[in-house]
VOGU-3710 file (C-alpha; in Angstrom, 3 decimals, decimal comma):
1> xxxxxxxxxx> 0,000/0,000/0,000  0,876/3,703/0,051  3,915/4,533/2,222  4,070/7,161/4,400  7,570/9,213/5,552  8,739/7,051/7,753  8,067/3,843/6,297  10,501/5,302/3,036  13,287/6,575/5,383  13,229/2,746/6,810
11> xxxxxxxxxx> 13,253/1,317/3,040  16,508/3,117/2,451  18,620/2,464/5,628  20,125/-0,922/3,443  23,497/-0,641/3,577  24,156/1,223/0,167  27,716/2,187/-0,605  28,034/5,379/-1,268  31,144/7,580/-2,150  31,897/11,456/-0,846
21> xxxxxxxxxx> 33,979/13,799/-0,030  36,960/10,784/-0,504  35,208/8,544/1,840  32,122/5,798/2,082  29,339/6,813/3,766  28,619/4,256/6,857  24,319/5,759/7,143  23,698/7,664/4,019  20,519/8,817/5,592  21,536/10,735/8,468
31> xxxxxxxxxx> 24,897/12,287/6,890  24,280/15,985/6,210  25,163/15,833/2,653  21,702/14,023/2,386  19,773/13,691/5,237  17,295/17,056/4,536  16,655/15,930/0,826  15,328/12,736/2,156  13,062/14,005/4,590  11,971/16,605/2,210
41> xxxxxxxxxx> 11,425/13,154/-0,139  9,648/11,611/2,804  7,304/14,428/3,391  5,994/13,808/-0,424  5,135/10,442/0,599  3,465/11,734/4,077  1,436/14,082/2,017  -0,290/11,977/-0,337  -1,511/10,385/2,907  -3,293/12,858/5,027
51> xxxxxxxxxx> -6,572/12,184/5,002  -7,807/15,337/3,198  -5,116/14,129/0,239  -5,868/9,967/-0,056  -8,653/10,757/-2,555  -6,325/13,051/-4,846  -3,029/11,533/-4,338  -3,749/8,023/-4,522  -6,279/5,173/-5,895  -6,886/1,486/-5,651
61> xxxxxxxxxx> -4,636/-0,822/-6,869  -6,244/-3,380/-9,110  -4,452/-6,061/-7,799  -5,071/-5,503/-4,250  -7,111/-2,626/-3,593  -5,004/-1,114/-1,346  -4,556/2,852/-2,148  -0,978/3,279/-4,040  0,420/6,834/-5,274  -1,578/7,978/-8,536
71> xxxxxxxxxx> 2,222/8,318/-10,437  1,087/4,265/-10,903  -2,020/5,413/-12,430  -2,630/3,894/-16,455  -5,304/6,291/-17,699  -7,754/5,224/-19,912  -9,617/8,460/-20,660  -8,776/12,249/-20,961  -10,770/12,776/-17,563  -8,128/10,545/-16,162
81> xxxxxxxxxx> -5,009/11,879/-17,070  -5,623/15,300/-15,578  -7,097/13,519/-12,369  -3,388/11,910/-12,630  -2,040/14,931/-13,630  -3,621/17,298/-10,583  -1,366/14,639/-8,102  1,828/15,124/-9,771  1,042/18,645/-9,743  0,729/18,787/-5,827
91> xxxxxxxxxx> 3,767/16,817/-5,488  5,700/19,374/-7,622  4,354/22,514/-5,531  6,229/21,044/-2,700  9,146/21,729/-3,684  8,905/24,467/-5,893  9,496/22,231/-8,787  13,039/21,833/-7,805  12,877/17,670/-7,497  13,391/16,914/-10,914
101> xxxxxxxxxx> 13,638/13,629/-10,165  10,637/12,891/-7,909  9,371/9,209/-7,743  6,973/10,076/-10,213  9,177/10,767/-12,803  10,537/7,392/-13,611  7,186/5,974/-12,408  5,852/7,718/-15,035  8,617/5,785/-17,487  8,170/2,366/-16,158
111> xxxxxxxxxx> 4,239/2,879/-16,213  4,684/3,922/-20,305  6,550/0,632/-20,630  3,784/-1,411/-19,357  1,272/0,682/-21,707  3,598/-0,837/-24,320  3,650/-4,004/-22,982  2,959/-5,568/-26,585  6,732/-4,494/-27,980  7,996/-6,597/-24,920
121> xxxxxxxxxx> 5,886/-9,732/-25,878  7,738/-9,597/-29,393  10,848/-10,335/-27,411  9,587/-13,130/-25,372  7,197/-13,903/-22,739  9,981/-14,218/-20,380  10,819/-10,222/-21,016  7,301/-9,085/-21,213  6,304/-11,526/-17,446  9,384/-9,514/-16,365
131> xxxxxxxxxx> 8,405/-6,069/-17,155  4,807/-7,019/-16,476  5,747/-8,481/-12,423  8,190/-5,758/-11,415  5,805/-2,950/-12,756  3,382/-4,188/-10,065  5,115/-4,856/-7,157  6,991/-1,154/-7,602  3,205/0,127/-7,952  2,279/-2,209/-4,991
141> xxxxxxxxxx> 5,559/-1,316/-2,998  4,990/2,340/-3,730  8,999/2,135/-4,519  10,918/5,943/-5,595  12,980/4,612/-8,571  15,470/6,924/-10,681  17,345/5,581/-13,840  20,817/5,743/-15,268  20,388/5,672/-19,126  23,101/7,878/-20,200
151> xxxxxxxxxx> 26,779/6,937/-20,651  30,355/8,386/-19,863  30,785/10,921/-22,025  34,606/10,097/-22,574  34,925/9,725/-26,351  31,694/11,131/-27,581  32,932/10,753/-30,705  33,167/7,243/-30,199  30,439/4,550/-29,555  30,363/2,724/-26,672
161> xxxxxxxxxx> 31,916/-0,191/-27,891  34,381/1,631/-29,049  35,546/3,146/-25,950  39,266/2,091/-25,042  37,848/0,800/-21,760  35,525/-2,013/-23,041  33,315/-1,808/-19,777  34,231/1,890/-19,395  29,930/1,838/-20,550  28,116/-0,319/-18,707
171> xxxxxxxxxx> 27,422/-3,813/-20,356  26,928/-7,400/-19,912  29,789/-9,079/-19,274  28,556/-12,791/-18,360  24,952/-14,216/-18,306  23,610/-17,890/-17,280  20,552/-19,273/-16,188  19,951/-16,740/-13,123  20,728/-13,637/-14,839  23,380/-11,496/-16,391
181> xxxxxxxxxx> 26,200/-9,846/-14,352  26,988/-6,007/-15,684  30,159/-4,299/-15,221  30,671/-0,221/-16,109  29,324/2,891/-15,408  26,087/5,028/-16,297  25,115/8,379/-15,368  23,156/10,446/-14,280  22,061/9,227/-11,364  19,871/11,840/-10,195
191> xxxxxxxxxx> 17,675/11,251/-6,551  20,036/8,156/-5,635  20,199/8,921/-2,001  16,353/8,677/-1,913  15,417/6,318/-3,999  14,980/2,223/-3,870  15,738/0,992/-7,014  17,819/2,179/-10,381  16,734/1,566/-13,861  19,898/0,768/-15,533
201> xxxxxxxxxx> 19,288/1,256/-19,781  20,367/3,222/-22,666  18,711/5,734/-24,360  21,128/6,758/-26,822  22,098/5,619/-30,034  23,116/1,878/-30,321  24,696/0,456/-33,069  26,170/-2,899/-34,779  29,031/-4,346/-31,771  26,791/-2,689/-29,137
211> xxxxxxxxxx> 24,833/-5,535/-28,515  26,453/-5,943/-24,576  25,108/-2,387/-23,802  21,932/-3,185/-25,247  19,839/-4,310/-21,979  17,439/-2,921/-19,639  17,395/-3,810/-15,788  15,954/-2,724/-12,583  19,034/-2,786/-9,651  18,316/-2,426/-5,768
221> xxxxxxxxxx> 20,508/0,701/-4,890  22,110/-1,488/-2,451  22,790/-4,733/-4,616  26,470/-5,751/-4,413  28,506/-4,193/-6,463  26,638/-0,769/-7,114  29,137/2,289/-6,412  27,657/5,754/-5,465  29,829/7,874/-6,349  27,927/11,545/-5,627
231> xxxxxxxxxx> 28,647/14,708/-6,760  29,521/17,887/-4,609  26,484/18,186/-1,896  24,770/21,360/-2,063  22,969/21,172/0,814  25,953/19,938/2,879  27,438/22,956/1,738  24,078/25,340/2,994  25,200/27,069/6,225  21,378/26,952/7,213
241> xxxxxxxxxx> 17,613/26,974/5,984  17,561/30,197/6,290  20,606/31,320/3,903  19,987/28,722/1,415  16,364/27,522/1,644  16,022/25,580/-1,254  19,717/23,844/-1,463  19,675/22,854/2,078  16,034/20,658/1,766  15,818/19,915/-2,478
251> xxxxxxxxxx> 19,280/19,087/-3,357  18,117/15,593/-4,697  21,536/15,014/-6,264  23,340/13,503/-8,470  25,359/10,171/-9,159  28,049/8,325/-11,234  27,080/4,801/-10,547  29,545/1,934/-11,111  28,897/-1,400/-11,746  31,108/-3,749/-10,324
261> xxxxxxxxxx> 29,998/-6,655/-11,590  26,562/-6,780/-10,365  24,209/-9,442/-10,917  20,403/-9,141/-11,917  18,616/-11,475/-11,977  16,295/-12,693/-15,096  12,887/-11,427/-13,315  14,508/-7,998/-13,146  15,776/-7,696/-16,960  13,250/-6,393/-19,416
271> xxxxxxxxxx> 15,802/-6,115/-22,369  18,782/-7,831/-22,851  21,472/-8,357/-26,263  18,652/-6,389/-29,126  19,939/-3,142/-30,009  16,540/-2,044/-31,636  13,748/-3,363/-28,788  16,799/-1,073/-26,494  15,530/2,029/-28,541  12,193/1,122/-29,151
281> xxxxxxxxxx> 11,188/0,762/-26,021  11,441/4,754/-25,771  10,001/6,155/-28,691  7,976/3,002/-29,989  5,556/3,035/-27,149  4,329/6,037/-24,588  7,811/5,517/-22,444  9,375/8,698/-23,278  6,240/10,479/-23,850  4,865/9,960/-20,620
291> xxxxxxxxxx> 7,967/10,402/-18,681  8,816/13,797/-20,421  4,363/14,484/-19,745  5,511/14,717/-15,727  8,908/17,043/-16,793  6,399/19,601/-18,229  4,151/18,962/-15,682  6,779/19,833/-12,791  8,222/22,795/-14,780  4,730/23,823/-14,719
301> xxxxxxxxxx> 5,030/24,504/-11,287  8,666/25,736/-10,698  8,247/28,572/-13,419  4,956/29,751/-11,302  7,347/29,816/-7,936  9,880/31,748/-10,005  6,675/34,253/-11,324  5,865/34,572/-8,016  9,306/35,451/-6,550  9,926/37,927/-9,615
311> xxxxxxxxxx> 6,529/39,915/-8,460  7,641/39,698/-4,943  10,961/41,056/-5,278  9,348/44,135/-7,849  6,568/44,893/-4,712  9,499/44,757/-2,100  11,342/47,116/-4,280  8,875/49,315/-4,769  9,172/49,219/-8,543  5,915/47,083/-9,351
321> xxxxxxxxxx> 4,552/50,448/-10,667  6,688/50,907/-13,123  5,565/50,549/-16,588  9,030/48,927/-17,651  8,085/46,212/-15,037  4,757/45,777/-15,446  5,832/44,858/-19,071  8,780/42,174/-17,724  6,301/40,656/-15,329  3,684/40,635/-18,440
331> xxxxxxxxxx> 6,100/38,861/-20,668  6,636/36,531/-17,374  3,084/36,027/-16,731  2,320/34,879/-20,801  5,658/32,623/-20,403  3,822/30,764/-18,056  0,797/30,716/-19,265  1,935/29,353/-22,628  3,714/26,368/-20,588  0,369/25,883/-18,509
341> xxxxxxxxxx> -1,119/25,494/-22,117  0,418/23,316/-23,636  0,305/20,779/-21,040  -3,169/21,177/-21,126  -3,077/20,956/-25,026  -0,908/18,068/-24,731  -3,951/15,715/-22,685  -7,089/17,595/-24,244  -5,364/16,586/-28,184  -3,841/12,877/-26,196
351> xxxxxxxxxx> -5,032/9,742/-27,863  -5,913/6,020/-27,153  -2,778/3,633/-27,252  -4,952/0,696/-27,182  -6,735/0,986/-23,366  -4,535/3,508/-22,397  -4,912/7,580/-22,786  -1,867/8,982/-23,892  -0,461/12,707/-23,593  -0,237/14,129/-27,845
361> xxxxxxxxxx> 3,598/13,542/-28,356  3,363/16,094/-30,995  2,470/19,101/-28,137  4,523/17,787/-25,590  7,932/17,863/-27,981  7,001/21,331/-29,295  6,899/22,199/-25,092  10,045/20,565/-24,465  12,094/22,338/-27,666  10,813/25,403/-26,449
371> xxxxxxxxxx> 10,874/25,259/-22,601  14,870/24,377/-23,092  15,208/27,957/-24,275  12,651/29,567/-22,098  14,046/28,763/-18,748  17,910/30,363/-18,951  15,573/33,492/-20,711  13,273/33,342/-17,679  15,829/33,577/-14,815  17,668/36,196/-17,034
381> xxxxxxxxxx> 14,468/38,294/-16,963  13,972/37,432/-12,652  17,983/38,553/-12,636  17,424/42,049/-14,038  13,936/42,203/-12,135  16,093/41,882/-8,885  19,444/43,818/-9,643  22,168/43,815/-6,639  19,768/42,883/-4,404  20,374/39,219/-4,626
391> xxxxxxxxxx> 23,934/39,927/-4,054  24,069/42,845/-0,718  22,448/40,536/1,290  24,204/39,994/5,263  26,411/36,909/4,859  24,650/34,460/7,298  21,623/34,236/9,356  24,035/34,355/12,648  24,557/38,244/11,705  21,324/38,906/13,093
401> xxxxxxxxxx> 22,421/37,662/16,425  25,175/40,279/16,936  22,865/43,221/17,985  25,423/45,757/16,221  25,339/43,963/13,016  21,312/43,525/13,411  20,695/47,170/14,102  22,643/48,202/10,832  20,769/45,257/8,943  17,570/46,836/10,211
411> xxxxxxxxxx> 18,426/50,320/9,017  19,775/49,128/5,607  17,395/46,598/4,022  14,535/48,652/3,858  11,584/48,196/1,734  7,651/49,845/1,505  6,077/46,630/1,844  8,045/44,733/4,206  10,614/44,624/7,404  14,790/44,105/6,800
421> xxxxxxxxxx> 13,723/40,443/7,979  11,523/40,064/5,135  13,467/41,614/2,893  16,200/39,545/3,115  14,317/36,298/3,516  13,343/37,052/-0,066  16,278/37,573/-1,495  18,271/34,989/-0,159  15,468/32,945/-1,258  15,499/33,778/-4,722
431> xxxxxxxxxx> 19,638/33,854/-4,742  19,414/30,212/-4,219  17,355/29,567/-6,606  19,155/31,742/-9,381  22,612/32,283/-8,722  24,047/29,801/-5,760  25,433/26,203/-7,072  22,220/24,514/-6,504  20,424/27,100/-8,466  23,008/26,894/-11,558
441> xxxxxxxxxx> 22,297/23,284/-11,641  18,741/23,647/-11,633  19,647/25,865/-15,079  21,979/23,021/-16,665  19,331/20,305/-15,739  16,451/22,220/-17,118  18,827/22,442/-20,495  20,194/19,361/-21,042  17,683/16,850/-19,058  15,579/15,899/-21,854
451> xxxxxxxxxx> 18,701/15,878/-24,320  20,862/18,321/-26,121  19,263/20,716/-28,397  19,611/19,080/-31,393  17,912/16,031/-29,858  14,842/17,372/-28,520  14,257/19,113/-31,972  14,931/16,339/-33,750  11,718/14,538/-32,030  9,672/17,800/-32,877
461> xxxxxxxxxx> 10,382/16,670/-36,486  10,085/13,313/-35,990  6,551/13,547/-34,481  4,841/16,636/-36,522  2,682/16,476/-38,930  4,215/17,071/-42,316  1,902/15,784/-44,741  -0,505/17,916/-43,378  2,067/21,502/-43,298  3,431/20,585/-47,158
471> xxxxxxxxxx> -0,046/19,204/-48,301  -1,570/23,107/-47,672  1,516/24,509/-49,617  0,384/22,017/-52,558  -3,262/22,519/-52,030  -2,188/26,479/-52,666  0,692/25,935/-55,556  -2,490/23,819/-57,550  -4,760/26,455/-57,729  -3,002/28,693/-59,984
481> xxxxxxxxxx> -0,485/28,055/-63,153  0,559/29,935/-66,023  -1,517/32,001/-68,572  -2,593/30,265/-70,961  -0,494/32,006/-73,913  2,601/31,822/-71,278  1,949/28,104/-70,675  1,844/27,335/-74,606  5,229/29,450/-74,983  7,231/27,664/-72,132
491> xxxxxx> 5,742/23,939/-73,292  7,458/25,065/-77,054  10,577/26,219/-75,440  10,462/22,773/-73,327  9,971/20,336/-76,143  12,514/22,309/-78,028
//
């Protein structure tokens, strides 16, 4: 059934080995470079159930009736996907949309993968029973999965069996009658610290000779063999909640995980040696549709907080008056309303995939092109909005403990609408979410998560309708020709 906070702080005290700051981690779950991002994790999970939430949040298994999260949810109508849709969105207000990698994101993937369920049969019952199984005990077991399905970048140039390290990527390097045993590395292992389970895949390219990197497996975070190795902690590096708000409770993280040769078992492996079902089972079927669905609807929500901070900051500065402003904020405002629309374009233009209602993949890779240029544009426009006064704030919250250094505070962050305390509450607030390390990360995620540029338009062409753009320019070109006389002139010159 659902789990609450403290049932998911339990599931993750197993023992995972996890590398920082040149040392393992003995408790990974009280040590401050992650300790606040799980709770913050757990409160999503004590959220969805407080009683006024259950109904909204959550609905009945169909296996056992028990009330699981609605990011397990398989909608079959329009009406459905919003209901699905308004829980996600409540999960992202949380945290200001800053947990890109909330459970529901890759709950959203491995609940696409079961909508194509048919692709999986072509491989084999024994793939399709596996995909089919693990779908419903994560659903059952409520479980906060995150993937790794993008490699090293070492020799881009290069595929990745091509690499001078042959397991530099991670691939199969033995299989038998239990399961295969992987050995290598995948990235980027986003919400490790909080999550149960890793999806271990590729999205990229395959080609010919990449048949060992070719597999797709679900890994316990704590299976032997799986290496942690974390990045810089933000929120470790927060002095306190007050001076970095959102870094010291949403830095979810982010891992290179190594493979030392783990083993998964057969029941766990959903792909395995078949370059093309590796890449089909992305854009073939609503995987990548549905998991890219949540990223819109999360950004949804972030680019509101971020609205909402840029009005703040204009009110506190007295400068919401001024027609210059009123016309950034407006420009703002109709940014994120035209986000808001097309995720609501997206489900109201969806379609059946047999049972299943599907987001319009059309609309939602249109979004993502465009939302990779709108955010950096976005926090440019919150940046000039706010001037210097994200950066002459007091240094730490312990200066307003020193009664001199409080009284000059006091008499130097004024504002018309607010004390110094407020004042500077804001702007440290919006500092961290702009300009501090955890904010800058936020602005590389938000440009690269969904792919480079060049990959996120490419889907836009692969999914729009050009028979229907070019058939209008050939409707027009047909109704009109030469002149007659003209027509019988050119024909002469032609057979001539």
């Amino acid at each position: 059934m659902s789990r609450d906070g403290k049932k998911h702080i339990e599931s993750l005290r197993d023992g995972r080995e996890v590398y920082i700051n040149g040392a393992v981690v003995d408790d990974h779950v009280d040590h401050p470079a992650f300790r606040n991002s799980i709770q913050s994790a757990a409160a999503m999970y004590d959220y969805q159930m407080k009683a006024e939430n259950v109904e909204r949040m959550t609905f009945a298994s169909p296996k056992t009736g028990e009330r699981v999260s609605r990011m397990w949810q398989l909608p079959t109508s329009y009406a459905e996907l919003v209901e699905r849709r308004h829980a996600l969105e409540s999960w992202a207000n949380l945290s200001g949309g800053f947990f890109g990698r909330s459970p529901d994101h890759v709950g959203s993937a491995l609940a696409g993968m079961y909508m194509g369920m048919d692709l999986y049969k072509r491989s084999g019952d024994k793939f399709a029973n596996a995909l089919s199984d693990y779908y419903e005990y994560a659903r059952d077991s409520d479980l906060y999965l995150t993937y790794v399905i993008i490699n090293p970048q070492a020799d881009r140039s290069k595929s990745a069996s091509e690499q001078a390290n042959e397991f530099l990527v991670a691939g199969v390097v033995d299989e038998d009658h239990e399961g295969i045993t992987i050995k290598g590395a995948k990235m980027l292992g986003t919400g490790c610290p909080m999550s149960n389970e890793v999806m271990v895949a590729c999205i990229q390219p395959l080609k010919a000779g990449d048949e060992k990197y070719s597999f797709t497996a679900m890994i316990p975070l704590n299976a032997k063999g799986v290496k942690l190795m974390s990045r810089k902690s933000y929120e470790e590096a927060a002095r306190s909640k007050f001076d970095n708000p959102l870094s010291s409770s949403f830095d979810e993280n982010d891992s290179v995980l190594y493979f030392d040769e783990v083993k998964v078992p057969w029941e766990r492996v959903f792909v395995h040696n078949d370059i093309k079902m590796a890449q089909d089972q992305w854009h073939a079927i609503p995987t990548h549709v549905f998991q890219n669905y949540q990223c819109q609807i999360r950004l949804v929500a972030k680019m509101r907080f971020l609205l909402g901070l840029a009005r703040k900051i204009t009110e506190t500065n007295g400068v919401i008056g001024f027609p210059p402003v009123k016309e950034t904020l407006g420009q703002m405002a109709a940014e994120v309303s035209m986000v808001e629309g097309m995720v609501e374009s997206m489900e109201i233009s969806g379609s059946m995939y047999g049972k299943y209602f599907v987001p319009n993949a059309k609309r939602l890779y249109s979004a993502t092109v465009l939302t990779q240029q709108l955010y950096p544009k976005f926090l440019h426009s919150l940046r000039e909005l706010a001037g210097g006064g994200m950066i002459m704030l007091p240094s730490c919250v312990e200066d307003f403990a020193n009664p001199e250094i409080a009284s000059h505070i006091d008499k130097t962050q004024q504002s018309p609408v607010t004390d110094s305390l407020g004042r500077v509450k804001l702007f440290k607030l919006a500092w961290d979410a702009v300009g501090s390390e955890f904010g800058s990360r936020h602005l590389q995620y938000e440009m690269f998560y969904s792919g480079a540029n060049m990959v996120t338009r490419g889907h836009a062409f692969r999914t729009y309708d050009w028979d229907k753009a070019v058939g209008m320019v050939d409707t027009m070109m047909s109704s009109y020709g030469l002149p007659e006389d003209a027509a019988a002139v050119f024909k002469a010159v032609r057979g001539a």
